[in-house]
N, C-alpha and C positions, 0 to 999 in steps of 0.2 A: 530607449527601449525599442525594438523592432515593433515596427507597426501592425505586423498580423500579431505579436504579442499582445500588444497593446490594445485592440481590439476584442481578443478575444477576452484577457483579464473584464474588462469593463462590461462586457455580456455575461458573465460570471458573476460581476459585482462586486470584483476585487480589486484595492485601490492600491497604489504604488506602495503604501505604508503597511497594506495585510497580505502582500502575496505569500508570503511564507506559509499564511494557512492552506495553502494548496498541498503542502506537502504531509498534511493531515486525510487529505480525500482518499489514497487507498486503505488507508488503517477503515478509515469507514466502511468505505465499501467492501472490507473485508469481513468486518465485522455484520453490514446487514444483508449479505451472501446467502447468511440461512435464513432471513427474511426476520431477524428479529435480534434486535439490539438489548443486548445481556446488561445485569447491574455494574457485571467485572470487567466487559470491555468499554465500558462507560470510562471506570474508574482508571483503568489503564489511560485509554485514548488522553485522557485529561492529564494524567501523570505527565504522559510523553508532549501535550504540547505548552504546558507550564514548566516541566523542567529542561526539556531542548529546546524548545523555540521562541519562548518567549515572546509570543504572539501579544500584540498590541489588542487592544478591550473590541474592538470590530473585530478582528478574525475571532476571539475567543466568540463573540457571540455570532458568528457565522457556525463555527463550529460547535455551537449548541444547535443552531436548526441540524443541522446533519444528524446529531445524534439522535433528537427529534422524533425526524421524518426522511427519510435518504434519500438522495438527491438521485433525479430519476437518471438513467441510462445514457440522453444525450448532454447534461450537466456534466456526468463522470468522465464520457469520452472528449468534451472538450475542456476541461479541467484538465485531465491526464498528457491530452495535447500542449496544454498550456505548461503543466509541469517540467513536460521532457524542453519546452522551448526554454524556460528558466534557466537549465541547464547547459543550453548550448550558449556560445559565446563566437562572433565574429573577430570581436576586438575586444581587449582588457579580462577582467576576471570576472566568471558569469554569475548569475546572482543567486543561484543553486550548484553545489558544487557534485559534479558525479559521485565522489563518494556519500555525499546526503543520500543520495538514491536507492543505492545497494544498504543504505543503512534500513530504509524506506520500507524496504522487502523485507527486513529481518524483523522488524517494529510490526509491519500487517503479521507475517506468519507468529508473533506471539500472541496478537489478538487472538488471529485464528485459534490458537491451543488454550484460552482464556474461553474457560465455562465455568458454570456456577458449581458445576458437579464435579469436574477434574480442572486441577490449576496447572497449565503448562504438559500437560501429555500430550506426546504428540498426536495420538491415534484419537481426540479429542477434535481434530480439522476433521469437517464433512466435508463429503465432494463438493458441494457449492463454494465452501472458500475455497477449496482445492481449485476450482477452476477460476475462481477471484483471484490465485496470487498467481497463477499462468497469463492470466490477463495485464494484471500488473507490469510480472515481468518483461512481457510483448512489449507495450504500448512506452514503458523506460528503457526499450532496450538493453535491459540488463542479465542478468543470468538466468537459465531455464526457468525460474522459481520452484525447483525442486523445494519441497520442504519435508521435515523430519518424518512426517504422515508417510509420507511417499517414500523417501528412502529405506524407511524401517519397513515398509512392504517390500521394496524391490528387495532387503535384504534377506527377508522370510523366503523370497522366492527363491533365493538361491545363487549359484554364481553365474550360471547361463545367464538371467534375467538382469545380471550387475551387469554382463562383459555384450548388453545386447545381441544376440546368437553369436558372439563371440565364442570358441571354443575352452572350456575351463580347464586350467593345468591339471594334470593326473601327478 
């Protein structure tokens, strides 16, 4: 394992056998965006790391404190460092595969649309996660993290707003 990897998993408190729960940290932090952790993205978060990850009995109770209590700002950004290094690979097959990632994105923005009041609309993301799954997307280098929030505005706005001052067909 790369030694700035290495290093930083262990100041995190993640041991060779629980890294995987790292790929749990943006759902979280998506979820405590609006500053308070819901019964439904409890249930969800839990869903997704019992049924895809299969996390070993320490990440699972890593990821009870998060739900907790959220892991403050500079926990998240080297967590999220850590994650994208999971990913990368020198030599052989990396221990996070890029497509986990972009799956990553789409697992946070369901949290995000996970409220007690509306299940899955999109117009249910507040700006706080809104600007949680931009963040996301950055720090994984993955796609804009447009989400459904956001598209179904840019598409109320119209086709100007879709074609960025593009001109719209007549």
């Amino acid at each position: 394992m790369h030694e700035e990897l290495k290093k930083s998993l262990d100041g995190l408190g993640i041991t060779p056998g629980n890294y995987r729960v790292l790929m749990m940290l943006p759902l979280v932090y998506v979820a405590w965006a609006d500053g308070k952790m819901e019964e439904v993205e409890i249930a969800r978060i839990d869903d997704i790391a019992r049924q895809k990850l299969y996390l070993e009995l320490s990440g699972l109770e890593m990821l009870d404190q998060w739900l907790r209590k959220p892991p403050d700002e500079k926990y998240f950004q080297e967590g999220m460092k850590s994650l994208f290094l999971l990913a990368q690979t020198e030599e052989g097959d990396p221990l996070i595969h890029a497509d986990e990632l972009g799956d990553l994105l789409n697992h946070a923005e369901a949290i995000a649309r996970a409220t007690a009041n509306e299940m899955d609309v999109a117009t249910a993301v507040t700006p706080e996660e809104e600007d949680a799954l931009h963040e996301i997307a950055e720090v994984l280098q993955l796609d804009n993290g447009v989400s459904w929030r956001e598209l179904l505005d840019e598409l109320d706005a119209g086709p100007k707003s879709i074609l960025a001052g593009r001109r719209a067909p007549k």
